[in-house]
C-alpha positions as CSV (number, residue, x, y, z in Angstrom):
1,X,-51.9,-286.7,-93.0
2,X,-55.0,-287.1,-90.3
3,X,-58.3,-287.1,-91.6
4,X,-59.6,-283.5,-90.8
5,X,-62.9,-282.7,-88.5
6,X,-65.3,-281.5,-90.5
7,X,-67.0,-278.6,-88.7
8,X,-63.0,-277.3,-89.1
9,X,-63.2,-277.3,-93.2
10,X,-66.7,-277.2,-94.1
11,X,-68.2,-274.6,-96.1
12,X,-71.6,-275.8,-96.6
13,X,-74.2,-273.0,-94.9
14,X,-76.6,-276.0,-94.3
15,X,-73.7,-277.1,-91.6
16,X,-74.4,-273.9,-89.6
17,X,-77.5,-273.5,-90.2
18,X,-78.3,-277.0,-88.8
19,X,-77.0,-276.0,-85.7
20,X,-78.4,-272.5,-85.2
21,X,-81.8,-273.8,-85.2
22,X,-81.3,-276.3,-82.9
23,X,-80.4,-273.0,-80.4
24,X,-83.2,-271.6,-82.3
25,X,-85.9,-274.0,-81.2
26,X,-84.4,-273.6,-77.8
27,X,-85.0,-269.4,-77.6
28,X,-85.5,-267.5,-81.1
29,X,-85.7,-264.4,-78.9
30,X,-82.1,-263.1,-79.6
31,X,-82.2,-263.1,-83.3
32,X,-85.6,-262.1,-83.2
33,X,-84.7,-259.2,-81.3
34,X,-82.2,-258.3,-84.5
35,X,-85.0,-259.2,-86.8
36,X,-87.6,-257.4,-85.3
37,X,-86.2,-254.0,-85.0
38,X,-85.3,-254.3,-88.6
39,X,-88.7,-254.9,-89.9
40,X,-89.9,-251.7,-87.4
41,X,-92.2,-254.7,-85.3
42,X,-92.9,-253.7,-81.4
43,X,-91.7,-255.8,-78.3
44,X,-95.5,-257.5,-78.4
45,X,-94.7,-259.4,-82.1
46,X,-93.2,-262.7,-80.7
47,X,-91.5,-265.6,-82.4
48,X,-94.1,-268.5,-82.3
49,X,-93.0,-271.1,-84.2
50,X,-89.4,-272.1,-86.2
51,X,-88.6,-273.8,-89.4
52,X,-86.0,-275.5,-91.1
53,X,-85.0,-276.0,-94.4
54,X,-88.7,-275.3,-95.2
55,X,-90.6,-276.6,-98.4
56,X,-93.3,-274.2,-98.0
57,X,-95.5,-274.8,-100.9
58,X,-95.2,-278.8,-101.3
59,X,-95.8,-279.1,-97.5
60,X,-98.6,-276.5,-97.4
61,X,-100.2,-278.2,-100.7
62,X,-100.0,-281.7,-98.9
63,X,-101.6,-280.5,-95.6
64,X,-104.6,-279.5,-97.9
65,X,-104.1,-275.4,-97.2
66,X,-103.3,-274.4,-100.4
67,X,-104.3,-275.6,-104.0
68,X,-102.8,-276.9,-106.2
69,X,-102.7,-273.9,-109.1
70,X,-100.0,-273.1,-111.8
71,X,-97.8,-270.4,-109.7
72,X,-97.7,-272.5,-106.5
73,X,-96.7,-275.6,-108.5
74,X,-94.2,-273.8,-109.9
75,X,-92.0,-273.4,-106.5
76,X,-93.2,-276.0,-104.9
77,X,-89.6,-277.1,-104.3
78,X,-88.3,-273.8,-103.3
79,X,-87.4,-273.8,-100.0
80,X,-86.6,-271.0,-97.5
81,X,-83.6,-272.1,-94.8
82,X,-85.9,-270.6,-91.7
83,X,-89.4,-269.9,-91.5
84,X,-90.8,-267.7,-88.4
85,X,-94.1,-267.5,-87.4
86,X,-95.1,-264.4,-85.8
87,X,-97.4,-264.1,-83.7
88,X,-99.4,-261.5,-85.0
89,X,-99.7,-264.0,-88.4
90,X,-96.6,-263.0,-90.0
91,X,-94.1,-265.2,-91.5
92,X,-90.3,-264.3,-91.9
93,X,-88.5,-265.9,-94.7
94,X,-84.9,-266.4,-94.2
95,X,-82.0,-267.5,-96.5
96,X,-78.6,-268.1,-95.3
97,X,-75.2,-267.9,-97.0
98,X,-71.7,-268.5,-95.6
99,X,-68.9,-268.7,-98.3
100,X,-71.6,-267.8,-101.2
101,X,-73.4,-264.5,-102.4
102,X,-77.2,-264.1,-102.8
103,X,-78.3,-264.9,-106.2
104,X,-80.7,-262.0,-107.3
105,X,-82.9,-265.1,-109.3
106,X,-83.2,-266.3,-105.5
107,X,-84.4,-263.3,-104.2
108,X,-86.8,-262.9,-106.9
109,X,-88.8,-266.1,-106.1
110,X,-88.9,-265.3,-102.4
111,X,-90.4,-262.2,-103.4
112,X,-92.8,-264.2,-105.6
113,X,-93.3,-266.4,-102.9
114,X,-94.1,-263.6,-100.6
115,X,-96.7,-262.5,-103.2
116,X,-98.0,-265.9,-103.0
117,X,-98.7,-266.1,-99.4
118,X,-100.2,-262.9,-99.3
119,X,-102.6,-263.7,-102.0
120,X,-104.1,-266.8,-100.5
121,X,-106.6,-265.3,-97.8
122,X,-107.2,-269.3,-96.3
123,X,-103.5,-269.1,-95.0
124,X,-104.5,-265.9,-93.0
125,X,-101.4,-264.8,-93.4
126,X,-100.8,-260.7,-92.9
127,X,-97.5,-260.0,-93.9
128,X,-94.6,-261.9,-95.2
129,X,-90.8,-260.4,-94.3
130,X,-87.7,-261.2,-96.2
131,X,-84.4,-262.0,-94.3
132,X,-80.6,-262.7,-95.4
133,X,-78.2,-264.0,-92.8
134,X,-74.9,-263.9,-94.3
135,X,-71.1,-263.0,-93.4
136,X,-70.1,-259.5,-92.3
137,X,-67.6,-259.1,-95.0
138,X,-70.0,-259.1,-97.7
139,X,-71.8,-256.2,-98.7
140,X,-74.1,-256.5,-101.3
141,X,-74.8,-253.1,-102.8
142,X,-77.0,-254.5,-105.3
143,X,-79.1,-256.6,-102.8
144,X,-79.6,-253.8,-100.8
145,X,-80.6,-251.5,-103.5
146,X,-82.8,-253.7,-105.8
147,X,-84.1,-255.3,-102.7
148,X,-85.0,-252.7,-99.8
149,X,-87.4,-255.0,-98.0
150,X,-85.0,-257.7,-97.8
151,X,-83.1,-257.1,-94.2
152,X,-79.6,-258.4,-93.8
153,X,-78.4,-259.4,-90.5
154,X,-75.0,-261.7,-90.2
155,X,-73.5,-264.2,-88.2
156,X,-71.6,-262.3,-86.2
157,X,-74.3,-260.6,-84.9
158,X,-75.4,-263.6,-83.3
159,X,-72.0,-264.7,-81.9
160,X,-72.6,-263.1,-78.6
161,X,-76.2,-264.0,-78.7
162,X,-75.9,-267.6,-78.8
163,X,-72.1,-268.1,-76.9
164,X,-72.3,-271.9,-76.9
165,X,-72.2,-272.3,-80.6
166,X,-70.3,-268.9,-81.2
167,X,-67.6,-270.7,-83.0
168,X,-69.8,-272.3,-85.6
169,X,-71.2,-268.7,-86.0
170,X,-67.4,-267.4,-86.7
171,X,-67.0,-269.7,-88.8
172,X,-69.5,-269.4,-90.9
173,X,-68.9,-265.2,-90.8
174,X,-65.1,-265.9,-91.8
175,X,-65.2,-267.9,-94.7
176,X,-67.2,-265.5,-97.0
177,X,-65.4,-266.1,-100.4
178,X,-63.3,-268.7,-99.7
């Protein structure tokens, strides 16, 4: 037995999505372009800025934006697996999954966190969207009805959008549940 290569048997979602946002940081317009239909935004909303693996509130609490006050403390270890900055001061929150469902406790605090941001007028902030990226085999009835704000899009959608890592982005489609 050889020892395997590890993009071949990994399951871990931080593995792909790693590697998108490098092509992310590159040109966020073809996921945008997903995105921004979804959320009903016109061709003038551009993506402006990209983040990974985001701590929002520790980071935003350290740069002196945001106080320190009970809710914020609270999650200021959540963080969100991409951040967008829009340019008309919106931020997209997106969380990933590849072989693993959304937990609903999950999309609770982003919708907490979402109430957060909105609520601190310093941060200037206008709206705040919610994103999944997940596999194309799962189909999460009670994400979509408890959660109607929160847009799905999945990683075969971006297969033919980003063709030099399209087999990563198989990948992580294909092993929903596995």
């Amino acid at each position: 037995m050889s020892i395997p290569q590890w993009d071949s048997i990994t399951r871990e979602e931080r593995h792909f999505t790693a590697i998108l946002f490098a092509e992310l940081r590159r040109d966020a317009r073809p996921l945008w372009n997903i995105l921004r239909g979804k959320f009903g935004l016109d061709e003038s909303v551009t993506v402006v800025d990209v983040g990974f693996e985001v701590c929002m509130f520790r980071d935003l609490i350290h740069a002196g934006l945001i106080e320190r006050s009970t809710d914020v403390m609270r999650r200021r270890k959540q963080t969100f697996d991409f951040v967008l900055t829009l340019s008309n001061q919106s931020l997209v929150l997106i969380e990933a999954k590849a072989h693993e469902c959304f937990g609903l406790d999950q999309l609770d605090r982003m919708e907490k966190a979402k109430g957060i941001l909105l609520n601190r007028p310093e941060l200037g902030i206008h709206n705040v969207y919610l994103a999944g990226l997940c596999s194309s085999d799962y189909n999460p009835q009670n994400v979509k009805k408890g959660y109607e704000d929160f847009k799905l899009f999945y990683w075969a959608d971006l297969t033919g959008l980003y063709p030099q890592i399209s087999n990563y982005l198989t990948r992580a489609d294909g092993i929903y549940n596995s």
